[in-house]
C-alpha positions as CSV (number, residue, x, y, z in Angstrom):
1,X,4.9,-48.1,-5.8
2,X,3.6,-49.1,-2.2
3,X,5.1,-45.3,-0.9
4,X,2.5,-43.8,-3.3
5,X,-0.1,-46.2,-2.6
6,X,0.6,-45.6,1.3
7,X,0.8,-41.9,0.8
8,X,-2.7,-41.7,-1.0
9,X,-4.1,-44.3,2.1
10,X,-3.1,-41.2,4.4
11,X,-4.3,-38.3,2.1
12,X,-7.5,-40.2,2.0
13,X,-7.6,-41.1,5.4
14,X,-7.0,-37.6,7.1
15,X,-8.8,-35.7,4.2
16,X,-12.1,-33.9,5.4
17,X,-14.5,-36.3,2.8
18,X,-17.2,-34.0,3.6
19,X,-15.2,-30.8,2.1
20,X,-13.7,-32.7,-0.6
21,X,-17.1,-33.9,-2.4
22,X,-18.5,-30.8,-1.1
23,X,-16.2,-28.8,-3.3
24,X,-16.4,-31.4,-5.9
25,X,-19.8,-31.3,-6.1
26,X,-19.9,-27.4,-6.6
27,X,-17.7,-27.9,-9.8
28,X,-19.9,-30.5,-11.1
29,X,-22.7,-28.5,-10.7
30,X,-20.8,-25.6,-12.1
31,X,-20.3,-27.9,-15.1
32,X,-23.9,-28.5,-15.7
33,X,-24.4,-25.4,-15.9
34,X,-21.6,-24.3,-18.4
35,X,-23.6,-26.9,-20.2
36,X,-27.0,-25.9,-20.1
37,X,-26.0,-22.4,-20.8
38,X,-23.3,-21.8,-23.1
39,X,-24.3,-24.7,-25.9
40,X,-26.6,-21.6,-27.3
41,X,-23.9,-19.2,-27.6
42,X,-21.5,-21.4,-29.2
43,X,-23.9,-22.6,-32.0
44,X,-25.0,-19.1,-32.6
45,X,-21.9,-16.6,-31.8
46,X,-19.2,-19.0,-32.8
47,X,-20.5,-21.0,-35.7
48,X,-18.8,-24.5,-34.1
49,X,-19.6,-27.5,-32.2
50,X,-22.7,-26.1,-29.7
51,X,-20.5,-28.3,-26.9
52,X,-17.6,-25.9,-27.4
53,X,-17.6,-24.1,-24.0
54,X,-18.7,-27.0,-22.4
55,X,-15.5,-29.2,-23.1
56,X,-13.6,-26.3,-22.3
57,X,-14.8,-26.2,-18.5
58,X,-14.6,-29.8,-18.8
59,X,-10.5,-29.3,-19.0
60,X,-10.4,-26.3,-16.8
61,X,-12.2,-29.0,-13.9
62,X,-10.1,-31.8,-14.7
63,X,-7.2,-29.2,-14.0
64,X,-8.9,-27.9,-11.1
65,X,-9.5,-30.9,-9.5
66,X,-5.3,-31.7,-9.7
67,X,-4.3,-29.0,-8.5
68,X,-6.8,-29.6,-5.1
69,X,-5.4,-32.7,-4.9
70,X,-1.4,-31.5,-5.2
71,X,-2.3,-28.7,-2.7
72,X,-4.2,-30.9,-0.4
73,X,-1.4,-33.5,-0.5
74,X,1.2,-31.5,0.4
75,X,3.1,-31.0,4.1
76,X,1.6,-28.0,5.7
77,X,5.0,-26.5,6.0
78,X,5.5,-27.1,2.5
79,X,2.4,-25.7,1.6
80,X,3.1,-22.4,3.2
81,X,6.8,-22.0,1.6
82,X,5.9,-23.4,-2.1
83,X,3.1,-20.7,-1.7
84,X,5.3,-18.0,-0.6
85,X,7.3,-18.3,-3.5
86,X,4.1,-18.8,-6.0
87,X,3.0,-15.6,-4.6
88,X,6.2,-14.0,-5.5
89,X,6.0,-15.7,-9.2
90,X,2.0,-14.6,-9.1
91,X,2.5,-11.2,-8.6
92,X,5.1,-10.8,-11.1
93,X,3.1,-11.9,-13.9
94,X,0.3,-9.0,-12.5
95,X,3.3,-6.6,-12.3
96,X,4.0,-7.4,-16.4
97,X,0.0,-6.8,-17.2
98,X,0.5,-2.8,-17.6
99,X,3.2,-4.4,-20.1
100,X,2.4,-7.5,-21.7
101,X,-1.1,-7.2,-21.0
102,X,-4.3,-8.1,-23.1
103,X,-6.8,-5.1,-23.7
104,X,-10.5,-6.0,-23.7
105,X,-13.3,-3.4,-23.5
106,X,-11.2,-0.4,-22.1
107,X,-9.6,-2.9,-19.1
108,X,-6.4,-3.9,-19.3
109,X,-6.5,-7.3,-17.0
110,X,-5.5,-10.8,-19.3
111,X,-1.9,-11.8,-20.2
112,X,-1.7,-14.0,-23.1
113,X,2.4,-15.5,-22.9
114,X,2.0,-18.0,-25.9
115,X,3.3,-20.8,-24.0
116,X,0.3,-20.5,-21.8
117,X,-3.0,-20.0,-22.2
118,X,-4.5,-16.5,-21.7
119,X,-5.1,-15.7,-18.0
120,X,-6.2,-13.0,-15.4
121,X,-3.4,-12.7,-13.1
122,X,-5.0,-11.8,-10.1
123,X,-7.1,-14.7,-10.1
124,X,-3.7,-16.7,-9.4
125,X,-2.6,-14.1,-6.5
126,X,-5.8,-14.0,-4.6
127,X,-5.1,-17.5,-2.9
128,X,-1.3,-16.9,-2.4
129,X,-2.2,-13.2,-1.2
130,X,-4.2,-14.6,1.8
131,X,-1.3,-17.3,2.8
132,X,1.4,-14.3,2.8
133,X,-1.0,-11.7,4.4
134,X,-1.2,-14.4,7.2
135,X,2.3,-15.5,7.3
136,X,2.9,-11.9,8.0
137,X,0.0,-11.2,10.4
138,X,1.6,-13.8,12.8
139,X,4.7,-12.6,12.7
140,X,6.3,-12.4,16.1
141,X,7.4,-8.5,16.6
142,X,8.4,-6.2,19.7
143,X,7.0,-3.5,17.6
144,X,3.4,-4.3,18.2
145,X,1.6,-2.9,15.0
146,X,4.9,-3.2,12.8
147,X,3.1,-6.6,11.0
148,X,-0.1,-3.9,10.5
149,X,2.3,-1.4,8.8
150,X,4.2,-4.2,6.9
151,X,0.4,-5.5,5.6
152,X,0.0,-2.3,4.3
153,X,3.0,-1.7,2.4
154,X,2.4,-5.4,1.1
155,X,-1.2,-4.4,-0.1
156,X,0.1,-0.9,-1.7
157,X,1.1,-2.7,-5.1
158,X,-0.8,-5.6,-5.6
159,X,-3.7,-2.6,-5.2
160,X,-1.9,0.2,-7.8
161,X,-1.3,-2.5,-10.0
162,X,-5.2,-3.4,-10.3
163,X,-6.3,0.2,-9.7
164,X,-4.3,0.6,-13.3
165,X,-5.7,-1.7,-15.2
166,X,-8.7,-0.7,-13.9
167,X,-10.2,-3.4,-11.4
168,X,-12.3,-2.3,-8.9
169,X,-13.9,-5.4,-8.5
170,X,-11.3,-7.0,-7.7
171,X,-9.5,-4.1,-5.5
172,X,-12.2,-3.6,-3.1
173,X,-12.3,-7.6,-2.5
174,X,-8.2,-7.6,-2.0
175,X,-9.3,-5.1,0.3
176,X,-12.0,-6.6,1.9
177,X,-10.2,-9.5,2.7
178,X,-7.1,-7.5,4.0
179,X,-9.2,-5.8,6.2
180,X,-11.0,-9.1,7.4
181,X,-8.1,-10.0,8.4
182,X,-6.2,-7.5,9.9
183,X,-9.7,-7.4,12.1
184,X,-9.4,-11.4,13.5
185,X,-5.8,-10.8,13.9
186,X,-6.4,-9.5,17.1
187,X,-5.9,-5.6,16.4
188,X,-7.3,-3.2,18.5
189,X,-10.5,-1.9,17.4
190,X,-9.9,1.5,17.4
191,X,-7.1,1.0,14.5
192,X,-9.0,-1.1,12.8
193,X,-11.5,1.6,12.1
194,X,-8.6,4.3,11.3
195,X,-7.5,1.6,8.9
196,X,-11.1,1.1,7.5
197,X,-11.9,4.8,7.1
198,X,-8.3,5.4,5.6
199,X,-9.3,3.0,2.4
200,X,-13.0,4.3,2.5
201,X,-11.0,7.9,1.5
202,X,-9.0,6.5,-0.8
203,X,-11.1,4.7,-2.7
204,X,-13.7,7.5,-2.6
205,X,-10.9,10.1,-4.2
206,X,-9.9,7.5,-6.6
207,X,-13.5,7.3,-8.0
208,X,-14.3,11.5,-7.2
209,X,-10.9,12.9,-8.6
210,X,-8.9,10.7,-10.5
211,X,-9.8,10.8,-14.4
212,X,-8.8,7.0,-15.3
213,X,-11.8,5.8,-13.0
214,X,-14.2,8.3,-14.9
215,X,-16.1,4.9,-15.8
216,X,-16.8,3.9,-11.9
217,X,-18.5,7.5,-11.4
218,X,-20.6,6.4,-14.8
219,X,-21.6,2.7,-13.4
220,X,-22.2,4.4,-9.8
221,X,-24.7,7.1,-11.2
222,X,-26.6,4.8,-13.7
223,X,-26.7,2.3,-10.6
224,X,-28.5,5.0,-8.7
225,X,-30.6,5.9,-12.5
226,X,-32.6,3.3,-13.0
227,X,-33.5,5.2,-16.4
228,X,-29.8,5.1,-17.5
229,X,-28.9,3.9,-20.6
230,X,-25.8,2.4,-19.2
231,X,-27.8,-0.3,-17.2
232,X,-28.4,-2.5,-19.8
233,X,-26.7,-5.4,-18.5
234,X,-28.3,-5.3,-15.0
235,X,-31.8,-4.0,-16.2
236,X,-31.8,-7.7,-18.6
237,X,-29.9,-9.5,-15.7
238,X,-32.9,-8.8,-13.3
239,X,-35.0,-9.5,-15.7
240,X,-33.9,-12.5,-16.2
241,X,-34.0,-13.5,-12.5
242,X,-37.9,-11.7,-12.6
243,X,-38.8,-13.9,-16.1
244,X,-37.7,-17.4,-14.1
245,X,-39.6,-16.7,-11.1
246,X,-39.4,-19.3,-8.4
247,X,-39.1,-22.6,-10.5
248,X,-37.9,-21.4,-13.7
249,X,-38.6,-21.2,-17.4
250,X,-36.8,-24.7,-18.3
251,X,-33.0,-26.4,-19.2
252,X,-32.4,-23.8,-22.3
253,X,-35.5,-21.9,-22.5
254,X,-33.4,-19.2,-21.2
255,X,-32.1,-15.9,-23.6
256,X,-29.9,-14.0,-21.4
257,X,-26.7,-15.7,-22.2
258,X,-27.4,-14.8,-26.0
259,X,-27.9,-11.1,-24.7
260,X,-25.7,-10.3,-22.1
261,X,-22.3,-10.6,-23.2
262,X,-19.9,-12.9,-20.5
263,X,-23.5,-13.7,-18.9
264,X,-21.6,-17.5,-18.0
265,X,-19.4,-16.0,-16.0
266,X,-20.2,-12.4,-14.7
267,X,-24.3,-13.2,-14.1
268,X,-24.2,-17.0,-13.9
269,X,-26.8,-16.2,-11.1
270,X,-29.2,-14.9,-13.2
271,X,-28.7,-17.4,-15.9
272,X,-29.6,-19.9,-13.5
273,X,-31.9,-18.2,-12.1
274,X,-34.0,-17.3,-15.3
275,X,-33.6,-20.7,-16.5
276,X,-34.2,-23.1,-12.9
277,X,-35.7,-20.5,-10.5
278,X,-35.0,-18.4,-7.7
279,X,-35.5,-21.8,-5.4
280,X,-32.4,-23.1,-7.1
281,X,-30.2,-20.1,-6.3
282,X,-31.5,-19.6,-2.9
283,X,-30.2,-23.4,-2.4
284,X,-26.6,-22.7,-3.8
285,X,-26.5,-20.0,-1.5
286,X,-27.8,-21.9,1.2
287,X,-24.5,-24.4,0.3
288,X,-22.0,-21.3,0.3
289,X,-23.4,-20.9,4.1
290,X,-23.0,-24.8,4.9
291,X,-19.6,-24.8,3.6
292,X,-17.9,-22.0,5.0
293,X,-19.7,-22.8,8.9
294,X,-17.9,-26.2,8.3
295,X,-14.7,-24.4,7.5
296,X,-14.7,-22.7,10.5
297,X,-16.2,-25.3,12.7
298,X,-12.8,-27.0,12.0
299,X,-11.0,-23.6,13.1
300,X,-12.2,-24.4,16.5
301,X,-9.8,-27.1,16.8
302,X,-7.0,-25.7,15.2
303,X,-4.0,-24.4,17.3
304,X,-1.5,-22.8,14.9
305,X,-2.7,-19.2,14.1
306,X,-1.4,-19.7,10.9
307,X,-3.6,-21.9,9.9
308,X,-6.6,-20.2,11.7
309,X,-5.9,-16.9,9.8
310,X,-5.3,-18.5,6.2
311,X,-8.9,-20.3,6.9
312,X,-10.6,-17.3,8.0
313,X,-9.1,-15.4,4.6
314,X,-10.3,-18.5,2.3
315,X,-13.6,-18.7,3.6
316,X,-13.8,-14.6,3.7
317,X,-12.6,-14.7,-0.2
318,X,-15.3,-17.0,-0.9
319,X,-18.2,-15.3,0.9
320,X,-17.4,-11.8,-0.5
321,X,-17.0,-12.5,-3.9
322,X,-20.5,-14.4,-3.9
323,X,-22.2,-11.1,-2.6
324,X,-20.8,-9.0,-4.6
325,X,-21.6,-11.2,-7.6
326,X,-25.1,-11.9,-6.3
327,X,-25.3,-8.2,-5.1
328,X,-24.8,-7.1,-9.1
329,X,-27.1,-9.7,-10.7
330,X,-30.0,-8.4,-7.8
331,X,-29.0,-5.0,-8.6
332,X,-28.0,-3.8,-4.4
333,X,-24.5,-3.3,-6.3
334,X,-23.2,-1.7,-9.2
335,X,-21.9,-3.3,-12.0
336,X,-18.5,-4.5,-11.7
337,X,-16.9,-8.2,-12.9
338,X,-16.9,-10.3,-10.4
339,X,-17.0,-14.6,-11.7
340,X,-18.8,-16.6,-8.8
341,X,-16.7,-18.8,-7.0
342,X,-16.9,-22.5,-8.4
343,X,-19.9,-22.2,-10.9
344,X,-18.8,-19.5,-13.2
345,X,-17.0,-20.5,-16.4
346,X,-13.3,-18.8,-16.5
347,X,-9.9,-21.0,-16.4
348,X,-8.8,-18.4,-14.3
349,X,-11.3,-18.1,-11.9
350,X,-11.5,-22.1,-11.4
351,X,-7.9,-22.1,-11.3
352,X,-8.0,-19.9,-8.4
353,X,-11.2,-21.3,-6.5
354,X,-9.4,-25.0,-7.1
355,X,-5.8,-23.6,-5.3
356,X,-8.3,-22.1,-2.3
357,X,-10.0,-25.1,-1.9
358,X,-6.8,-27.3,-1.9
359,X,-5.4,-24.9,0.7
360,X,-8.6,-25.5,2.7
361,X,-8.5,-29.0,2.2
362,X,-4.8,-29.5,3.5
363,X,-5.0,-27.2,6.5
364,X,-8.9,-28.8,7.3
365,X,-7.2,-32.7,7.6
366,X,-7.0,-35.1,10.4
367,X,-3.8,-34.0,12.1
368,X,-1.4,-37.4,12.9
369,X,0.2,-37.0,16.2
């Protein structure tokens, strides 16, 4: 009993306190909000207890917040190996969607396994995809771009596999992120660009040539119609945002959640927006900035490259998803689903922010000489 007690002393004596109740903090207030803004839709939609969403978040927090502490706890050797081989286990179960996998509205993206709840599988690889891409960035190699080449043929599935289902949310952020950092790994410039313009051209084909991403070409042209018929979801999500103004129409005085379907978790900004103001959003963003400067402040003082690069490809996860979610409920972006990080409602998604955030946690603590 006094090694666990001890063991907890240390966790919670190394632990970065400011991080932890930072990220704690955002899952609160992404809890208030699953409150405030899904009570509607379960009295009206669902005919049940008006709290029903709500106490679901409420589990999918207290989860979150164990698995931060498990992956905070751990050895940061540990850490890297047990997420190596959840990586592995990860990207199986997105390699048995085209299989196994749950069909809803033309995308193929959920598995449902009966002995565990429904879940998006590459919510679960984003975090593990950042630890190998960095494993394997740092590997030592005569062969001076062989770890770029390797990156690539590492990227090549976990990217078919999504282009299939079809995700391109989710594939240009995997790409994003691999080309974040393949740039701070230190290659030349020059390459980096080839490698940039080389996925430009692919994705551009995908989207121009290939008939299973007929629906991107529609979203992309009634992004640049603003008379489309297919922009009803981002016509009312601006709307919305317009409607709030700066302080907001009120807790519940808000109707895009009953007319946006998945508005909790795909235009959770505008929700919040419509219903506390622009002036509330601009703040959350303004905490997205404060907490990833204080992520890499702590880089600064890091020595293992390692550690440096899975940092750099948390905090890069974290900032790109919330533009592109921002960027389609302001309507600079088409329309794609993207959850935002810590405040939208989705097991998966808080599964997967709570794993990043215990990553961040354990490789952001008080080294003991």
């Amino acid at each position: 009993m006094n090694n666990y007690l001890d063991s907890f002393y240390d966790w919670w004596k190394n632990i970065d306190k400011f991080l932890l109740f930072f990220i704690l903090g955002l899952f609160f207030l992404g809890l208030f909000f699953s409150l405030v803004s899904t009570s509607l839709i379960a009295s009206d939609k669902l005919d049940t207890n008006s709290y029903y969403f709500f106490f679901k978040h409420s589990v999918y927090i207290t989860i979150a917040i164990l698995i931060l502490i498990i992956f905070s706890f751990l050895n940061q050797k540990i850490l890297t190996n047990f997420s190596l081989i959840l990586f592995l286990i990860s990207f199986l179960s997105l390699l048995m969607v085209p299989f196994l996998g749950i069909e809803v509205k033309g995308s193929k993206r959920w598995l449902d396994l009966y002995i565990l709840p429904r879940f998006q599988p590459i919510e679960i690889v984003k975090p593990f995809f950042i630890v190998a891409l960095s494993y394997m960035l740092t590997i030592q190699n005569r062969r001076l771009y062989f770890k770029y080449f390797l990156s690539i043929l590492f990227l090549i599935p976990i990217l078919m596999l999504l282009i299939y289902q079809p995700d391109i949310g989710q594939t240009i952020l995997i790409s994003l992120v691999w080309l974040a950092l393949i740039f701070v790994s230190g290659i030349n410039i020059y390459i980096f660009f080839i490698f940039f313009l080389f996925t430009g051209s692919v994705v551009s084909y995908l989207i121009l040539f290939v008939p299973k991403f007929e629906y991107i070409k529609i979203r992309l042209s009634a992004f640049l119609d603003s008379s489309s018929a297919n922009n009803y979801q981002a016509e009312k999500a601006s709307d919305a945002i317009i409607n709030g103004g700066f302080f907001g129409k009120g807790i519940g005085e808000g109707t895009l959640n009953s007319r946006v379907p998945e508005a909790h978790t795909d235009y959770i900004v505008s929700v919040i927006s419509e219903e506390f103001g622009v002036i509330i959003v601009i703040s959350i963003l303004f905490f997205y900035l404060i907490f990833s400067y204080k992520i890499m402040q702590k880089i600064n003082f890091l020595n293992e490259d390692l550690s440096k690069l899975i940092l750099v490809g948390c905090v890069s996860l974290i900032l790109l998803q919330t533009f592109i979610h921002v960027g389609v409920n302001i309507r600079i972006l088409p329309t794609t689903g993207m959850t935002l990080p810590f405040l939208s409602y989705g097991g998966s998604s808080i599964v997967s922010t709570a794993i990043l955030s215990g990553i961040i946690l354990n490789l952001t603590k008080r080294k003991i000489d």
